[in-house]
VEXKOL-344941 format. One record per residue: chain; y, x, z of N, C-alpha, C in turn. Coordinates in Angstrom, 3 decimals, padded with zeros to 6 digits. Atoms other than C-alpha are relative to their C-alpha. Last residue first. Example, Ala and Ser with C-alpha at 12.3 -4.5 7.8 and 13.67 -1.06 7.14 Angstrom:
BEGIN
REC   unit       n.c2       n.c1       n.c3      ca.c2      ca.c1      ca.c3       c.c2       c.c1       c.c3
REC      A   -001.190   -000.820   -000.060   -001.060    013.670    007.140    001.090   -000.770    000.730
REC      A   -001.190    000.890    000.000   -004.500    012.300    007.800    001.200    000.900    000.000
! end
This chain:
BEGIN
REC   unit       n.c2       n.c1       n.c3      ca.c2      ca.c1      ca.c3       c.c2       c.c1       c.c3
REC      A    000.334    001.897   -000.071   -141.016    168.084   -055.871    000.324   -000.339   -001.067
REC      A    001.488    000.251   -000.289   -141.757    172.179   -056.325   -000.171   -001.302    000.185
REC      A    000.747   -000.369    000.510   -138.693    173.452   -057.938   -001.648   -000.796    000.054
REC      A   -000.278    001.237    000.763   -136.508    171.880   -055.238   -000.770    000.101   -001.074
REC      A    000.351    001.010   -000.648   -138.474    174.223   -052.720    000.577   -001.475   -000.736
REC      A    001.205   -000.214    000.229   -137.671    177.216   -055.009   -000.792   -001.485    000.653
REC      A    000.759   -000.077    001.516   -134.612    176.697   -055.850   -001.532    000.064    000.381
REC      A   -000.768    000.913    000.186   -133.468    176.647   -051.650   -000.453   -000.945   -001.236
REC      A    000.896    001.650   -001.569   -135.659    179.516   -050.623    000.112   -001.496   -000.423
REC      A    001.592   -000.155    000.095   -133.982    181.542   -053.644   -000.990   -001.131    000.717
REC      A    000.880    000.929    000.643   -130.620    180.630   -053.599   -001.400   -000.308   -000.092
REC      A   -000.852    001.449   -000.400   -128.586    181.789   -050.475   -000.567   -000.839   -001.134
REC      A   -000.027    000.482   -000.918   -131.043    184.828   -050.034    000.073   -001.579   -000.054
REC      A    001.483    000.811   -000.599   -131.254    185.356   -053.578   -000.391   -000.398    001.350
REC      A    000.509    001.649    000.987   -127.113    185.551   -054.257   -001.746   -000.440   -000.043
REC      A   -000.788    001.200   -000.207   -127.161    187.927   -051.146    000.023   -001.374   -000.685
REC      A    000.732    000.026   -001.010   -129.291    190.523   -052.333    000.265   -001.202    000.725
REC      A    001.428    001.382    000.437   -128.212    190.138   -055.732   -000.388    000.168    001.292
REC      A   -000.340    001.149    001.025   -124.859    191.373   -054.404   -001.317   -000.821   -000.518
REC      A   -000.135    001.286   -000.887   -126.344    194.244   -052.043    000.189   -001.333   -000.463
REC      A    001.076    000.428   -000.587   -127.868    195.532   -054.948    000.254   -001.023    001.212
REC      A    001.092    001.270    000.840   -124.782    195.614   -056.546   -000.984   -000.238    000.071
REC      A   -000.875    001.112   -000.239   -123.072    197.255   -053.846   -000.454   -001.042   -000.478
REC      A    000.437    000.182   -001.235   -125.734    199.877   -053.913    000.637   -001.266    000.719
REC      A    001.343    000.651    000.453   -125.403    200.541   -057.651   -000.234   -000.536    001.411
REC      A    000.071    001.246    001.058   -121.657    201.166   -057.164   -001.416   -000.664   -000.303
REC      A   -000.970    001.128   -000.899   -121.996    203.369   -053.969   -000.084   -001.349   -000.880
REC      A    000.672    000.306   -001.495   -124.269    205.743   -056.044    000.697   -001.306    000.632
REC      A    000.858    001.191    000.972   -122.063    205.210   -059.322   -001.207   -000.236    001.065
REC      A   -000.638    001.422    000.501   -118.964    206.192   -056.790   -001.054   -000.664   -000.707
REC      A   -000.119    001.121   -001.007   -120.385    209.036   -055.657    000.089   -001.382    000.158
REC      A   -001.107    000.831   -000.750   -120.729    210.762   -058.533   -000.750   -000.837    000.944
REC      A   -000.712   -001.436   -000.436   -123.306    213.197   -060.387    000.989   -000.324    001.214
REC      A   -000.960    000.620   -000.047   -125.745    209.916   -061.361    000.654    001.132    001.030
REC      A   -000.918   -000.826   -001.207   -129.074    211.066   -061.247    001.394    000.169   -000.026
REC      A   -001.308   -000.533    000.672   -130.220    209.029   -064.092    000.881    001.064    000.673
REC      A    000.508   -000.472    001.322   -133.905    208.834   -063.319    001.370    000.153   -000.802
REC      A    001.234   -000.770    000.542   -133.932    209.455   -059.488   -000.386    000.177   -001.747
REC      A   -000.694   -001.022   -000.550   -130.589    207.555   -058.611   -000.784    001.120   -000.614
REC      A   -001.641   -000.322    000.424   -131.585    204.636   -060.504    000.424    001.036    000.164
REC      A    001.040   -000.273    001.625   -135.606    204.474   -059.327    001.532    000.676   -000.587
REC      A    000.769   -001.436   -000.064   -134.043    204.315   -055.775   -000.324    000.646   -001.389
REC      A   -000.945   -000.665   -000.308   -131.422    201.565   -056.971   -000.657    001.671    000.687
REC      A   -000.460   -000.252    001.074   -134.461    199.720   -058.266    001.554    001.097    000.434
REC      A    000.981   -000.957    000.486   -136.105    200.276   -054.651    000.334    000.358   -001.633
REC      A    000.092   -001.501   -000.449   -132.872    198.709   -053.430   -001.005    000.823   -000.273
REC      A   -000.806   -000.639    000.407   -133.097    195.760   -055.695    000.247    001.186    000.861
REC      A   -000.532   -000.186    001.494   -136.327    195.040   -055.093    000.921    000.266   -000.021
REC      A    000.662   -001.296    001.226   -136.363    195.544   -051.469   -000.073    000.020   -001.015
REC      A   -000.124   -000.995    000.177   -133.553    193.413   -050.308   -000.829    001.047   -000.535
REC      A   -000.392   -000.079    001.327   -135.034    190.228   -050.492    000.777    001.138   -000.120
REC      A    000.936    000.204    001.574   -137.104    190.778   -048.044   -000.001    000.135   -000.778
REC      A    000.569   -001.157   -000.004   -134.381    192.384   -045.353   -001.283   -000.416   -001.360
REC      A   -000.882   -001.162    000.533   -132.526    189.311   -046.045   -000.528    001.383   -000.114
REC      A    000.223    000.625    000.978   -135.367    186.654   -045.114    001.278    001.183   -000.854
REC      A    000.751   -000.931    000.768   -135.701    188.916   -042.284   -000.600   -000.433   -001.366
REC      A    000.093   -001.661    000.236   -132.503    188.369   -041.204   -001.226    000.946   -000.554
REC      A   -000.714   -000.697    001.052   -132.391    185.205   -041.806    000.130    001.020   -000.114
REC      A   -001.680   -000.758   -000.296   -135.139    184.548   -039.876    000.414   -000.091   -000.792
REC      A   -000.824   -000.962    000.601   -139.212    183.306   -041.265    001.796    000.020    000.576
REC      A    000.956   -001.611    000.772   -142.285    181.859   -039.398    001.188    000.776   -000.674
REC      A    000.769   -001.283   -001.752   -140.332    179.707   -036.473   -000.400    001.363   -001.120
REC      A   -001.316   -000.694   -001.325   -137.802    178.440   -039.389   -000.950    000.749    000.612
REC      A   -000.730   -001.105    000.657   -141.049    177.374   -041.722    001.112    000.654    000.500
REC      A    000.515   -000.646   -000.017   -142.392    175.548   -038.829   -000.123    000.991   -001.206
REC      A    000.514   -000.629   -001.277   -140.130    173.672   -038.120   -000.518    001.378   -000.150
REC      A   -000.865   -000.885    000.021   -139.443    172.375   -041.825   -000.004    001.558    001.566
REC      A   -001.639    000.221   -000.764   -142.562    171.256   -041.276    000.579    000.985   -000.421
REC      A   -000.524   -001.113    000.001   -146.296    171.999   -043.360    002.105   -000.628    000.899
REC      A   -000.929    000.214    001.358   -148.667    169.247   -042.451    000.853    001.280    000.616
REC      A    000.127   -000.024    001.723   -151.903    168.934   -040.875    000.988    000.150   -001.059
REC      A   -000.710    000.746    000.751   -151.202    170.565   -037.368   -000.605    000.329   -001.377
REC      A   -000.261    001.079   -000.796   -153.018    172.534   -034.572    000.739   -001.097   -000.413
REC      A    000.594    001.004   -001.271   -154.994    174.764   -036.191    000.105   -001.187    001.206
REC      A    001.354    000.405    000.785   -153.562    175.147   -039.591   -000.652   -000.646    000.973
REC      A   -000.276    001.651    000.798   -150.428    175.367   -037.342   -001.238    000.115   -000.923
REC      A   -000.301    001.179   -001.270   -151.511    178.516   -035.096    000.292   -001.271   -000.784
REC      A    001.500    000.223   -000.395   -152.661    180.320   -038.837    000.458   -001.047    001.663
REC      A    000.642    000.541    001.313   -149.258    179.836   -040.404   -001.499   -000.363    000.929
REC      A    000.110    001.298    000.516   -147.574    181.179   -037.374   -000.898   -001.248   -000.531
REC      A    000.307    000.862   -001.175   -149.560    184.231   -036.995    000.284   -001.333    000.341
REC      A    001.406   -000.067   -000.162   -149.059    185.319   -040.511   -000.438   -000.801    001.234
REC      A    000.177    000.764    000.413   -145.182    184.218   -040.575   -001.647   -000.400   -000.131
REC      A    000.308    001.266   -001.097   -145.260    186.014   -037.446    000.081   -000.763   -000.731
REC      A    001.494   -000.275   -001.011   -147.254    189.392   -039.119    000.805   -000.980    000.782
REC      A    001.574   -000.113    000.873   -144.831    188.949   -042.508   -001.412   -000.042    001.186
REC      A    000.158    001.800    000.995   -141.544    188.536   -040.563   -001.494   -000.302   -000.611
REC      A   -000.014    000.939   -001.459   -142.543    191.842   -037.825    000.059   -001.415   -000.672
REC      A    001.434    000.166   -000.821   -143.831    193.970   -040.816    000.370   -001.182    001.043
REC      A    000.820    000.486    001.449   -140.596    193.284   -042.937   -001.385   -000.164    000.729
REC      A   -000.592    001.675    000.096   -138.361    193.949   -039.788   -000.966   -000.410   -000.664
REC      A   -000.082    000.183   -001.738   -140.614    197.478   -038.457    001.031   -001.285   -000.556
REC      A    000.559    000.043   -000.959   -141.943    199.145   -041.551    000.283   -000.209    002.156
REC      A    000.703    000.640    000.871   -139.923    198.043   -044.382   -001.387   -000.087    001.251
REC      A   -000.163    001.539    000.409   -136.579    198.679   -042.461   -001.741   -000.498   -000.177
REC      A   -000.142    000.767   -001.245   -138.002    202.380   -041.433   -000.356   -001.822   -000.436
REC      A    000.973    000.005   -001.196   -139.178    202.637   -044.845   -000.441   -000.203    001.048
REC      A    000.690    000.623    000.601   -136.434    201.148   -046.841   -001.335    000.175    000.709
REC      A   -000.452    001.070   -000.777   -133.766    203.472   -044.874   -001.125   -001.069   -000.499
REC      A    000.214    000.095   -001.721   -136.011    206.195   -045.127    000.432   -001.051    000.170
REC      A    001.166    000.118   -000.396   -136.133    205.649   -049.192   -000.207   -000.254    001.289
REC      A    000.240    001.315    000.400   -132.115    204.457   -049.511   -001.730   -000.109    000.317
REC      A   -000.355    001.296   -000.883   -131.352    207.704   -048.039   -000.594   -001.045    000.073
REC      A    000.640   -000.262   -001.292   -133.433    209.732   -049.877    000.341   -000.718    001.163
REC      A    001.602    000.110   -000.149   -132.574    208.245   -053.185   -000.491    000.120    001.399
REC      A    000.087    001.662    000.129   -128.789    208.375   -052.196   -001.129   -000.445   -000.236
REC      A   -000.373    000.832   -001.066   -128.752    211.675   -051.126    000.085   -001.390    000.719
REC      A    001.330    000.027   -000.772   -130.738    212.649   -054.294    000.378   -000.102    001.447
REC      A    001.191    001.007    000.703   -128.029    210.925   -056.381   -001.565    000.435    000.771
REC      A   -000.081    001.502    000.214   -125.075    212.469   -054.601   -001.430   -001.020   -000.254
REC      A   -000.516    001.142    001.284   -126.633    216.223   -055.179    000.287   -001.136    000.790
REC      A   -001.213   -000.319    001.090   -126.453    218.431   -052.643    000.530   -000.622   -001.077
REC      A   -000.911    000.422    000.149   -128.575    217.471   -049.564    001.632    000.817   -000.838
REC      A    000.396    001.334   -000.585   -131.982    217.736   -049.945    001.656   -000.690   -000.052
REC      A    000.123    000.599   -001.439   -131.286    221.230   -051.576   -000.028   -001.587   -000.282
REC      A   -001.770    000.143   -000.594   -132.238    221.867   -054.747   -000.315   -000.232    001.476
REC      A   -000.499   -001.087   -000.451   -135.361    224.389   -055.816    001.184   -000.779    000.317
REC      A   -001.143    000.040    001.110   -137.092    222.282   -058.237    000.560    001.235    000.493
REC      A    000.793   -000.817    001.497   -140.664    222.859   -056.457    001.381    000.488   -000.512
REC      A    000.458   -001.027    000.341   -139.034    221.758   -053.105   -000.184    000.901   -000.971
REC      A   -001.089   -001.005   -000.178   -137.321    218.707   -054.575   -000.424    001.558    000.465
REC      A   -000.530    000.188    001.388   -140.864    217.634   -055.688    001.335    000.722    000.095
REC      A    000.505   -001.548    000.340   -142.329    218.651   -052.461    000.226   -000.160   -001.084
REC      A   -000.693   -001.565   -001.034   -140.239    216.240   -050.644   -000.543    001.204   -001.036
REC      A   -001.697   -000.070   -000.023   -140.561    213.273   -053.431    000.137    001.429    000.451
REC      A   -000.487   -000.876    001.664   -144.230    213.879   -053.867    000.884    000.302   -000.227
REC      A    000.580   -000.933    000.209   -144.667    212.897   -049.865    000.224    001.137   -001.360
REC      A   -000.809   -000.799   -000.786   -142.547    209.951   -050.156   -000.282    001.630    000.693
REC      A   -001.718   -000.384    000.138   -143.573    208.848   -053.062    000.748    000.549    000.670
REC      A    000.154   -001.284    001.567   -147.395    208.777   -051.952    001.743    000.330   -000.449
REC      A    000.585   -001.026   -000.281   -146.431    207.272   -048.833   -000.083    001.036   -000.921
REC      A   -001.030   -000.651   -000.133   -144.231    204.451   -050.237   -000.399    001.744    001.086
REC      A   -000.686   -000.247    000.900   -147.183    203.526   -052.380    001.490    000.291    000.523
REC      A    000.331   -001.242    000.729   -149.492    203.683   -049.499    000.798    000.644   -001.023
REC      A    000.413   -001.221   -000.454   -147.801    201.476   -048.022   -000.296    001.306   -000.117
REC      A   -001.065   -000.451   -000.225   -146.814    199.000   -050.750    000.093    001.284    001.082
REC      A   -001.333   -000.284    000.744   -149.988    198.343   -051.903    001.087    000.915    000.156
REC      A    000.806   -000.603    000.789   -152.870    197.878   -049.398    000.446    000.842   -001.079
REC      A    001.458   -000.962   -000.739   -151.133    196.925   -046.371   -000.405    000.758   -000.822
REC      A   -000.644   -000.824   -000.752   -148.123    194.833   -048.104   -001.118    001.859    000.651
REC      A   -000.795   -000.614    000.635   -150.319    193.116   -050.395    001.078    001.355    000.001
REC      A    001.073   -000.744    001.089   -152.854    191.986   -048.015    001.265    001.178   -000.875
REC      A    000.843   -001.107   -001.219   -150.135    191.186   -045.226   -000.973    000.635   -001.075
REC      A   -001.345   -000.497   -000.298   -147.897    189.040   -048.142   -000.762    001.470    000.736
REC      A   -000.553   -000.994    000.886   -151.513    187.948   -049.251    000.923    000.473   -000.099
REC      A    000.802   -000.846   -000.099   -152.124    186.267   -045.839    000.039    001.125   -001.294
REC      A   -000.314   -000.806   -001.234   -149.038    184.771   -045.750   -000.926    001.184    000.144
REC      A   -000.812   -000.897    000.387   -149.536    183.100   -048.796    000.424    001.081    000.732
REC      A    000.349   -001.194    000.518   -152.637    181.997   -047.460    001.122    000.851   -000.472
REC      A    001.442   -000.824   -001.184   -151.285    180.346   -044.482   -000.428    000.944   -000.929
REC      A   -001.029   -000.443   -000.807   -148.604    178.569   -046.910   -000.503    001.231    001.199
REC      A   -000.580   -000.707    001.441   -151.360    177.084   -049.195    001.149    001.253    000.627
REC      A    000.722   -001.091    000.356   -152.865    175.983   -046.010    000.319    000.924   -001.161
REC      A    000.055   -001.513   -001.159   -150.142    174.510   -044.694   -000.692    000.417   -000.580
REC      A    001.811    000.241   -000.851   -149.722    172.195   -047.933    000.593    001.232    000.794
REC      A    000.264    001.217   -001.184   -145.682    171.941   -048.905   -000.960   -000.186    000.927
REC      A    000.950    000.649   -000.488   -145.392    175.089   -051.057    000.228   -000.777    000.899
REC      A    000.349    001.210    000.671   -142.373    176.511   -052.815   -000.644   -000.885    000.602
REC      A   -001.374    000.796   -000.139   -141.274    179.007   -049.911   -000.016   -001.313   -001.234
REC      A    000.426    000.343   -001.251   -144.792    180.107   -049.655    001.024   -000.507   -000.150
REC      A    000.692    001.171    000.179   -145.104    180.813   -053.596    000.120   -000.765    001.852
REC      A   -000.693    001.236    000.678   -141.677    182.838   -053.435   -001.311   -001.348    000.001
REC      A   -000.737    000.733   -001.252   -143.647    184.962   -050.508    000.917   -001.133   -000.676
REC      A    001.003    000.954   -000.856   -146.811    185.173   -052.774    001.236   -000.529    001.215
REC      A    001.168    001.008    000.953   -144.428    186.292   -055.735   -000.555   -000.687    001.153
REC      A   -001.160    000.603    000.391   -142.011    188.961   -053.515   -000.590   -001.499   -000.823
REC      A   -000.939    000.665   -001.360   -145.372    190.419   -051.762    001.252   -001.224   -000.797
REC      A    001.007    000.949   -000.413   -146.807    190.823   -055.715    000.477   -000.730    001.691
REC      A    000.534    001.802    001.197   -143.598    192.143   -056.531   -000.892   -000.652    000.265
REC      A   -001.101    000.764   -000.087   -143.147    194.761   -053.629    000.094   -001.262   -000.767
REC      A    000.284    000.569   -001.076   -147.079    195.728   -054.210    001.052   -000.817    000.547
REC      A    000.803    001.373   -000.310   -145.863    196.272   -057.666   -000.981   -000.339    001.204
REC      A   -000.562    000.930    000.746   -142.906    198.238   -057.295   -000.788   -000.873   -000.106
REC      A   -001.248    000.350   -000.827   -144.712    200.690   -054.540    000.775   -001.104   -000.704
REC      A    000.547    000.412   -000.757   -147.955    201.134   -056.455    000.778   -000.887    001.106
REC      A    000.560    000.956    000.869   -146.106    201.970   -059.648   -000.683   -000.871    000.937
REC      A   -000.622    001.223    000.461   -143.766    203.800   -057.724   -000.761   -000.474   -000.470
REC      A   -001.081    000.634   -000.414   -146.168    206.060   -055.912    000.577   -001.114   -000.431
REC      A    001.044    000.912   -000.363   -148.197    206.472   -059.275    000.384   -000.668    001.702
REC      A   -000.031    000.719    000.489   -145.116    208.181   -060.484   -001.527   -001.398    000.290
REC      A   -001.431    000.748   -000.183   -144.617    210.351   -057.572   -000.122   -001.393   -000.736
REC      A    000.304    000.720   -000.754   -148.330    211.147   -058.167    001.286   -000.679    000.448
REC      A    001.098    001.011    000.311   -147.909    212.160   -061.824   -000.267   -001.008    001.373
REC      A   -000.684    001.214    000.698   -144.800    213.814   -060.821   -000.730   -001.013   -000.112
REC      A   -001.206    000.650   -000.508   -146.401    216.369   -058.270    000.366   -001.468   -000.906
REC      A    000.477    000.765   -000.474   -148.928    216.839   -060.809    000.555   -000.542    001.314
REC      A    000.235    001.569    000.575   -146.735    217.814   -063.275   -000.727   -000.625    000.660
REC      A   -000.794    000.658   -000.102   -145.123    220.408   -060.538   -000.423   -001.181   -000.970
REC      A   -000.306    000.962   -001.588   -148.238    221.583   -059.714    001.120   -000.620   -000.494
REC      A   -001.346   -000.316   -000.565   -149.064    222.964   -063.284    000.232   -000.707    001.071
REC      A   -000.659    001.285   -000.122   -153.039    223.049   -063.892    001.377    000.239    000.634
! end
């Protein structure tokens, strides 16, 4: 059996685990920003934490494991190419980020959610503010397009600097136009 295809195979099961645990999170957190009932809002929360936990974890584990010993196998350095500077970057920075803002919004929109079930029947603006920041309503919507800007670097490997920088700009860019629309569309969407 060749190590390096099975390297890939798990890289690629990585992302598959990692893109759609990010989507399913990105889905139950667009259904929480639609919703009016607390409880509907409580669970979404709870499948943000399901999703996150079971999913995305592991799936930036496996990738990030296959990754190292994937460059290994090849034989480049870590830091020579542009495009695997910018993968590797964009992974740690996505990891940290993913594990320490993303966990902290997702475990007080969790805690939240559940304190108001128990002490209130209706969903408040209130109490959507206490459960989600802007900052970590920005760090949210940032992972899709920065995990597509991982995938980017990794399947076109892009020789320049500039198409690195350029995909990263334009991530920031939708990152920004769903911030300032998303929440917004989604709650007019729903009356």
């Amino acid at each position: 059996m060749d190590y390096y295809i099975l390297l890939k195979f798990g890289h690629i099961i990585g992302f598959t685990l990692l893109g759609g645990g990010l989507l399913a999170v990105w889905v139950s957190e667009y259904q929480g920003y639609r919703t009016n009932d607390l409880k509907e809002f409580a669970e979404c929360a709870r499948y943000t934490a399901i999703f996150y936990d079971f999913l995305v974890i592991p799936g930036a584990l496996s990738v990030g494991v296959t990754g190292f010993f994937l460059v290994k196998e090849l034989g480049i350095g870590f830091f020579e190419e542009p495009w695997l500077i910018g993968m590797w970057g964009l992974f740690v920075f996505e990891f940290i980020e993913g594990n320490t803002l993303t966990r902290i919004q997702f475990r007080r929109t969790l805690r939240r959610s559940k304190r108001a079930s128990e002490e209130e029947d209706v969903l408040t603006e209130e109490i959507r503010d206490e459960a989600r920041s802007l900052i970590n309503q920005i760090v949210h919507f940032l992972d899709i397009p920065i995990l597509i800007v991982i995938i980017y670097c990794g399947t076109v490997r892009p020789g320049s600097w500039t198409y690195v920088l350029s995909a990263i700009a334009i991530a920031l860019c939708v990152t920004a136009l769903l911030v300032i629309f998303v929440p917004r569309l989604a709650r007019v969407s729903d009356r």
